[in-house]
N, C-alpha and C positions, 0 to 999 in steps of 0.2 A: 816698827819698820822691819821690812823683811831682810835675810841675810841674803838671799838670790833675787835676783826680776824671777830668773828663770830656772828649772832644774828638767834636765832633759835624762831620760831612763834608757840606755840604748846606745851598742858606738858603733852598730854598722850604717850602711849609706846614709839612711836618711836621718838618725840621729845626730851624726857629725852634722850635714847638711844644716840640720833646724837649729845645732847649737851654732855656726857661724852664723848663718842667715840673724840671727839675736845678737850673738856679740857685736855685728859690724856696724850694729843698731847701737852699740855701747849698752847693750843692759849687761848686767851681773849674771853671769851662767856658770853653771855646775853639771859637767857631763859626768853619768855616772855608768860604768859597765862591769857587770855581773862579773866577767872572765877575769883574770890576769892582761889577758892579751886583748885590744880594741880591737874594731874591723867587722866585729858580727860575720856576715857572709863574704868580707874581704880577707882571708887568714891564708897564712901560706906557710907550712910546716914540714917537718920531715917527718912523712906519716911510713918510711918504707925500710930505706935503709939511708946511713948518714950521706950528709952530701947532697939529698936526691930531695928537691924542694918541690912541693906540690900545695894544689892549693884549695885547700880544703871544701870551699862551696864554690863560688862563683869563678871564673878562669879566664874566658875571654869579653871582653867588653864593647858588645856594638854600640853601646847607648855613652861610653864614657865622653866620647867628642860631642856625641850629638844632644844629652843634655845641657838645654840652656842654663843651668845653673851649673856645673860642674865647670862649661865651659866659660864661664864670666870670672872663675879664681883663680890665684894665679900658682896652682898647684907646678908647676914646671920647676920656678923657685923653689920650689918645697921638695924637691927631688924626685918630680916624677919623670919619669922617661917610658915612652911608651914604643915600640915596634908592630910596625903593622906586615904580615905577612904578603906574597903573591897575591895568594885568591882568599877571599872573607869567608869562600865555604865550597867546600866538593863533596859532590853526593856520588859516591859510583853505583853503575846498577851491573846485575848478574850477566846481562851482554858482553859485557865490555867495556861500556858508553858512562862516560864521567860528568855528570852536568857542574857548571864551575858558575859559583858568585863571585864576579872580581870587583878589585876596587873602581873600576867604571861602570856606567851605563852601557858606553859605546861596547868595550869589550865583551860586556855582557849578554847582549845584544846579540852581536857576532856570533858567539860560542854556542847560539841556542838556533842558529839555521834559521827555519822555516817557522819559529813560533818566536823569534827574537821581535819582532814586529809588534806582537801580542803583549810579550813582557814590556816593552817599552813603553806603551800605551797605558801600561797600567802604572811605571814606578815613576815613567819621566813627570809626570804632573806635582808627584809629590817630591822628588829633588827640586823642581823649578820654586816650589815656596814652602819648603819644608821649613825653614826659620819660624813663617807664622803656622803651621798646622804643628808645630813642635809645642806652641805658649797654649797652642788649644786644646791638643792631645794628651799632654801630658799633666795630667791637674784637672779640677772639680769640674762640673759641667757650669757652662759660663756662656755667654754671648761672645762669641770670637770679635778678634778686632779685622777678621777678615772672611765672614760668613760666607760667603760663597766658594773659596779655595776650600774651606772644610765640607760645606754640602756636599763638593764633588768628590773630595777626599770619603767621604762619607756614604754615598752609593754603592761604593765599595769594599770600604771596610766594613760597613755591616753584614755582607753577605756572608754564609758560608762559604769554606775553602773548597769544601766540594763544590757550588758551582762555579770558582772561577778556574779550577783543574780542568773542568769539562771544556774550556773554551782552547786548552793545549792538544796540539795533534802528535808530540812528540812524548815517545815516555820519561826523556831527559828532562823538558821543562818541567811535567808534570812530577817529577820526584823531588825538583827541587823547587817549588812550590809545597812542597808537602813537609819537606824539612824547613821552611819555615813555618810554614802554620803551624806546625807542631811542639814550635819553642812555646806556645800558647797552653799545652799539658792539658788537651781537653779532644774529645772529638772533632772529627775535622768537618763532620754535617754539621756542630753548632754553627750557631747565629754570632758574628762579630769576629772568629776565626780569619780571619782575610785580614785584618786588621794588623794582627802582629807580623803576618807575614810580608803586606805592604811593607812598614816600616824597618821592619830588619833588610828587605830588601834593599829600600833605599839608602837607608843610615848606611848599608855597606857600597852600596859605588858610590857613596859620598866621601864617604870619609876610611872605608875597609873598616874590618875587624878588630880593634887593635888590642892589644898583648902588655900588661904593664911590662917590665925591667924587672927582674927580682921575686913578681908575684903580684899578685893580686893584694897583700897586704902592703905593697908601696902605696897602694892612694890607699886606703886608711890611715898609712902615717904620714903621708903628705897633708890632708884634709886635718888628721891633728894637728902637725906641725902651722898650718896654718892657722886653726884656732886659738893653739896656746900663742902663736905670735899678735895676735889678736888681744891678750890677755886671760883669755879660755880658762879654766879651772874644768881640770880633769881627776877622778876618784875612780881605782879599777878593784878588784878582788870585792864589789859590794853587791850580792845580791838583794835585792828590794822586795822582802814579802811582805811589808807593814807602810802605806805613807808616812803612819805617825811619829817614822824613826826617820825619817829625812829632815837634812837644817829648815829653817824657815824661807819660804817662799811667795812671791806674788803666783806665782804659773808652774804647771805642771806638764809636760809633751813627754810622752810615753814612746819610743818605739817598740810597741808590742801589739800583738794581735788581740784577736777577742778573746781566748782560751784564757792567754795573760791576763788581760784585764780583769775578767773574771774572778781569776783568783787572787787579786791584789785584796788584802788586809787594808781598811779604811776609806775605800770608794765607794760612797752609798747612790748609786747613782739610780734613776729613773725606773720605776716597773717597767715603761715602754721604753726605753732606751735597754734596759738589761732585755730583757725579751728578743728583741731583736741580736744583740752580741750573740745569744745566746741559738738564734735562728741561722745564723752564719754557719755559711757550708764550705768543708774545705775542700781542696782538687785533689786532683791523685800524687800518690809520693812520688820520691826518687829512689834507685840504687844505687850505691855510687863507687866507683873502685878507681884506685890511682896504683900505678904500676912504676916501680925502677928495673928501667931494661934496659941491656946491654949495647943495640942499636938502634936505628930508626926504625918506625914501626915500614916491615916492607909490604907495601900496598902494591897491590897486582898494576894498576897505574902508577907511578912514581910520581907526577902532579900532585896527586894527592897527600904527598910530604911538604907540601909549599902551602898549605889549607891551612888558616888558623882552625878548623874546627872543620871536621868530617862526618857528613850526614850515614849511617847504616842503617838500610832500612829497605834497601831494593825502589820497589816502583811507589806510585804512588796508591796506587788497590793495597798494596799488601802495608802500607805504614797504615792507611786511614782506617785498615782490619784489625790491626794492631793495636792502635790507639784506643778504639771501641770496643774490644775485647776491656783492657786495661780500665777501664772505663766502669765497666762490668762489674768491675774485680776478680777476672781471670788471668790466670798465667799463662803467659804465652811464650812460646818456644823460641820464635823469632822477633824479638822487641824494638822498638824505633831506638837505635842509641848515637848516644851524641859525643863524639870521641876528637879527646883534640889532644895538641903535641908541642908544647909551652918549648920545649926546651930544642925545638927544630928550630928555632930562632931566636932564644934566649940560651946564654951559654952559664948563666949563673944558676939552674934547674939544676944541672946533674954536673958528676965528675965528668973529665974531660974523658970522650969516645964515648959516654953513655948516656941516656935519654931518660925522659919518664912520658908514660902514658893518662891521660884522666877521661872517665867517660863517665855515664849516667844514663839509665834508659826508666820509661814511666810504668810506675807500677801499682796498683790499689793500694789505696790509702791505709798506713799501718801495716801494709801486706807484711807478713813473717818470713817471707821466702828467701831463699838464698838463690839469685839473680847471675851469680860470678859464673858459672858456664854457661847463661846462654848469652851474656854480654862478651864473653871471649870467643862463644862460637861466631855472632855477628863481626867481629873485626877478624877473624880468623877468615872468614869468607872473605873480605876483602882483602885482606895480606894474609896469605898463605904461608906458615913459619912464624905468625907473629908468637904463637904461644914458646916458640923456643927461644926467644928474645929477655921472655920475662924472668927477671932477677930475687923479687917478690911483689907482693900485692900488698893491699889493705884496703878493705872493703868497710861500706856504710849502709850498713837496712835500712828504712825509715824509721824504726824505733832508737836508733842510734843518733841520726842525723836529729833526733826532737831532742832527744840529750845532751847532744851539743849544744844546739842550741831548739831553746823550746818557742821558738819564734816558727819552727819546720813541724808543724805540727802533721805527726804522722808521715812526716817527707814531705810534706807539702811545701815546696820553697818559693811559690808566689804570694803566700799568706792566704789563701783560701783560693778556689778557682774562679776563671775572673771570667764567666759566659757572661751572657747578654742582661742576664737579671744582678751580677755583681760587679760590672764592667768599671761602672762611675758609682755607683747607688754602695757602695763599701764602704764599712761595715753599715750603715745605714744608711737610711732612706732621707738623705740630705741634699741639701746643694750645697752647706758647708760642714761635709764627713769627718774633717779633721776633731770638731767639736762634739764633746759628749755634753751628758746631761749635766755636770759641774763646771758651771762657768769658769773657772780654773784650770782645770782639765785639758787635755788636748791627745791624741793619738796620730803619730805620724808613722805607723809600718808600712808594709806596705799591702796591708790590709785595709789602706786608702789610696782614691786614686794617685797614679797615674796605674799603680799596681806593681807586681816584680821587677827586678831588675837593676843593676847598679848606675843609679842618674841620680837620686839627691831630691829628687823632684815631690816626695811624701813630704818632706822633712822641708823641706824650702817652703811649703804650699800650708802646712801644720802651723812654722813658724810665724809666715805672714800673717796668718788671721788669729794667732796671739798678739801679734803686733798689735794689730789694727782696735784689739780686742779691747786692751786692755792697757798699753804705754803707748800710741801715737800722739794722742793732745797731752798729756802730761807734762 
């Protein structure tokens, strides 16, 4: 008899996730994580100077409300608290002119003039039944339980960002359509690009942007706390390069990518199944730098301290040159960066009177380059005097960021890039991706669908079809 049902490899999102979605089942689980510290892409540290809390990968959370799974637990209990800012996103452009995602449609609407008509047209269909295009988006390719809300959602999420840009006569909207497509780390002529942007649009006049309390490692210890009250069995400081040193098991759920896999000691899995892990293509990395500084970051607009997250990147010509430059694998002078300010509404970030900054802009994969002046000349352009603010920095290349964790392979922090040919079809060519070739086996990164992002939704979708697999009639 086995000592686990279950043994899950992994404590960020979708790890935790697939070990509760199992314990709530009552099997025996054993979460196991490499680090000292759980949370994988959830970690909030003092990377600068003391006192000044930043957070290491992920920072602000459009999808933590609007995953159906995150939101079914009763993490509140568990100590989560979350703030949600003014506006879920400000983009300023070199005019003058600030395009604003607020936490409404209507407002949002409003603030976009003479193409607010256009945006609405496009986000209001998927606020009205985002509930069911959330159980169909997010997870394997399936028969929806409501085909036609998704077909129409689907006309235009397949399309490229560059043709629904074209349909804006303002360079406001059009920038800020661009900084959402662009959360997707891929050019913005791909196929399916419109998709990410739909959604982040919406998730934000539904529900805004929201900010944990304390950091982004509060829901990794909320989602533990929940587990272990669950009866969870949790194991940290264990790197796993051998299965044949792990206790005894019925099932195995991996959150790691294909690289990981790969190198795992005693997976003898499929010539057609390796082959394929092996055909998996990553996206481009990240830069990343976290700043403690002395005041608020000052933006030539001041709105734009009320942003959980601030789009740099000017118009929408000049991000979508950008991105495909990067793309290339060239360096580009003016980079799309993604710059947010945890502690303009979190007072637990910094000493009292001072702030911290976090940004991140996309760069060729494994790129070697040192990134930190032109990601400060971009916020520079928009807050003029921000570099006299700064107290110190600490910077992440994409060879650093795979070191921390080697789940960002080369800064990749989606798990591979997620175009049209890896969108659902990740890591392989399934309708059930979660499963490799050992019936035993299971991988839930998020180098399965739904893809990046902190929802739980790999790990919830992983778990169920171990369920199903292997303990429902028993």
């Amino acid at each position: 008899m086995s000592r686990y049902d279950t043994i899950i490899v992994g404590s960020g999102p979708n790890g935790l996730a697939a070990a509760i979605t199992l314990r709530q089942q009552g099997l025996a689980t054993l979460l196991i994580e490499g680090d000292e510290q759980i949370g994988g892409g959830m970690r909030t540290k003092e990377l600068t100077l003391p006192g000044f809390k930043h957070d290491v990968c992920s920072a602000i959370h459009p999808m933590a409300m609007a995953s159906p799974f995150f939101s079914s637990l009763p993490l509140a209990a568990h100590g989560l608290e979350f703030v949600t800012p003014k506006y879920a996103a400000a983009h300023p452009l070199d005019n003058g002119d600030t395009a604003f995602l607020h936490n409404s449609l209507c407002d949002t609407v409003a603030g976009l003039g003479k193409d607010g008509k256009r945006y609405q047209s496009l986000i209001e269909p998927v606020l009205a039944h985002w509930e069911s295009l959330a159980k169909a988006i997010m997870g394997p390719l399936r028969f929806p339980e409501k085909p036609l809300n998704l077909a129409a959602f689907g006309l235009h999420a397949l399309q490229p960002a560059s043709w629904i840009a074209n349909r804006f006569k303002t360079d406001q909207a059009a920038a800020l359509w661009a900084g959402m497509a662009a959360h997707g780390i891929q050019p913005l002529s791909n196929w399916t690009t419109s998709a990410i942007a739909l959604v982040l649009s919406a998730v934000g006049n539904k529900y805004g942007w929201p900010i944990p309390i304390g950091g982004s490692q509060a829901i990794a210890n909320a989602l533990l706390s929940y587990y272990t009250s669950l009866g969870g069995e949790l194991q940290t400081g264990t790197w796993v390069e051998d299965i044949a040193a792990l206790p005894s098991h019925t099932t195995l759920i991996l959150d790691l990518t294909p690289k990981q896999l790969l190198g795992l000691k005693g997976l003898k899995f499929s010539l057609g199944y390796t082959r394929q892990l092996e055909q998996f293509r990553q996206g481009m990395g990240v830069f990343k730098i976290d700043w403690a500084l002395s005041e608020k970051t000052p933006f030539l607009d001041l709105r734009c301290q009320e942003a959980a997250t601030v789009h740099l990147g000017n118009t929408y010509a000049e991000i979508a040159a950008n991105e495909q430059a990067s793309h290339l694998g060239k360096k580009v002078e003016k980079p799309f960066v993604l710059f947010t300010q945890q502690s303009a509404f979190d007072s637990q970030r910094a000493p009292e009177g001072k702030h911290t900054g976090w940004a991140y802009c996309h760069v060729p994969n494994g790129s070697p380059e040192d990134y930190t002046k032109e990601i400060e000349a971009q916020v520079e352009r928009f807050a003029p005097g921000f570099r006299d603010t700064i107290l110190a920095r600490h910077t992440y290349s994409p060879a650093q960021l795979e070191a921390y964790n080697p789940n960002y392979v080369g800064g990749d922090i989606n798990g591979g890039i997620m175009d049209i040919f890896q969108l659902y079809t990740r890591p392989t060519r399934s309708l059930t991706p979660y499963r490799t070739s050992l019936k035993n086996v299971y991988i839930c990164s998020s180098s399965t669908p739904p893809g990046g992002g902190v929802h739980g939704m790999s790990g919830y979708h992983a778990a169920q079809t171990a369920w199903k697999d292997h303990f429902d009639k028993r």
